[in-house]
N, C-alpha and C positions, 0 to 999 in steps of 0.2 A: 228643499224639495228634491226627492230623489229622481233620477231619468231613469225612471221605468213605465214602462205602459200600465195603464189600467185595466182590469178586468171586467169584465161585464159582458151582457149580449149586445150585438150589433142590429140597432133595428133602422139605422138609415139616417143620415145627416140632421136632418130636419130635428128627429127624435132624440138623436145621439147627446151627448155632453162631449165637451171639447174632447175631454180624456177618452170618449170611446170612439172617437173617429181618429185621434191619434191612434191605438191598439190597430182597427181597421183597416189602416193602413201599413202597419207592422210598421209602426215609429212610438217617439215618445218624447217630454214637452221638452229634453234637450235637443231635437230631430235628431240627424242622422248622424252615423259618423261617414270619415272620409270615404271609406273604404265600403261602408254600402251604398254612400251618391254615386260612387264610381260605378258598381253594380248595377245598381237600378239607372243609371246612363247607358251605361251598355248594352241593357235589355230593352227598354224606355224609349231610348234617345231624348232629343232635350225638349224642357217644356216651352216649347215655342205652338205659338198658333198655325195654322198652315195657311201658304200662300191662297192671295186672293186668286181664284181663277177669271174671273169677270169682273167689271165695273157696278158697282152700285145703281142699280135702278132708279136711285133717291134723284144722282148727279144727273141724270138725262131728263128727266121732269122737272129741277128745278134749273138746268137750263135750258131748256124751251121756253118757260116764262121768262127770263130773262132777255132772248133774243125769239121772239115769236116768228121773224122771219127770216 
């Protein structure tokens, strides 16, 4: 299989085939090379989730059943 993007239009994830949300994202099914993670790190920064700012709502309701008083 060659590492080249596929062609086609872009109509959204859901609709897309693998190969055209690789294109979409200006990749292809060998991903990236070195030299454009580094790029798109630089611009990007890394794929991390961002810090929690607050506690879970879930944890404070499910200890007050726990300790009701």
């Amino acid at each position: 299989m060659a590492c080249e993007p596929s062609t086609g239009p872009w109509t959204g994830p859901s609709s897309g085939t693998s190969l055209q949300v690789l294109r979409h994202l200006d990749t292809g099914p060998c991903g990236l090379t070195d030299a454009e993670a580094a790029a798109r790190l630089a611009t990007h920064g890394e794929n991390a989730r961002p810090a929690r700012t607050s506690p879970p709502r879930s944890g404070a309701v499910c200890g007050a059943f726990a300790t009701p008083w």
